[in-house]
C-alpha positions, 0 to 999 in steps of 0.5 A: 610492970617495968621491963629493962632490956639490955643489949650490944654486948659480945666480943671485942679485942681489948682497946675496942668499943661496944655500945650497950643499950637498955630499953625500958618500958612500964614506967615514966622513963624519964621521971627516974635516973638510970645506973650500969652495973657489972658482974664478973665471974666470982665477984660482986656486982660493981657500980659502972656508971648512972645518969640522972632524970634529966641527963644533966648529972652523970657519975662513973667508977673510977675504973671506968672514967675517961673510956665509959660514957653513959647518955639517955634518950628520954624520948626514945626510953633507952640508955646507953653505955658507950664503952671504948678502949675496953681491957680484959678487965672490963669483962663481964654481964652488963646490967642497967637498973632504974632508980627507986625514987623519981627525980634522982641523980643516980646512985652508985649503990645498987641498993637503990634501984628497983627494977633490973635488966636481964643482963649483956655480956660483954668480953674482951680478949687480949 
């Protein structure tokens, strides 16, 4: 059984940093590529940020590039989410998934990833 956990979420005032983590078990972490998605209140989920197997290849939203920085620790099973100069906008539950099929670059449709986190909020106050 797969099992992500999401964490470091919480509030932060608007231009500060929050480092999301997802620590995952139950599956050969390093083999599959990682994504971070979002879902604010009333809206669909939206594509954060992903990582391939390796670390090497990573892709964000737009709304997200140059503040959001995703990494792995294939040794320690975890992503993370750096997440700095954060707006009012950037509020919402955080999720981590892990991709369908080994040896990925990751996504940014959420219809290729299997397994989920249970979600982090995150909320920034101007």
């Amino acid at each position: 059984q797969v099992h992500l956990a999401e964490s470091g979420g919480g509030l932060v005032q608007a231009g500060g940093s929050l480092r999301l983590s997802c620590a995952a078990s139950g599956r050969t972490f390093s083999a599959y590529a990682m994504g971070w998605f979002r879902q604010a209140p009333g809206k669909e989920r939206d594509f954060v940020a992903a990582i391939s197997w390796r670390g090497r290849s990573t892709s964000y939203a737009d709304s997200v590039k140059g503040r959001f920085t995703i990494s792995r620790d294939n040794d320690k099973n975890t992503a993370y989410l750096q997440m700095n100069s954060l707006k009012p906008e950037d509020t919402a539950v955080y999720y981590c998934a892990t991709e369908k099929g080994r040896y990925g670059l990751g996504s940014p449709s959420s219809n290729e990833y299997d397994y989920w986190g249970q979600g982090t909020q995150v909320i920034v106050s101007s």
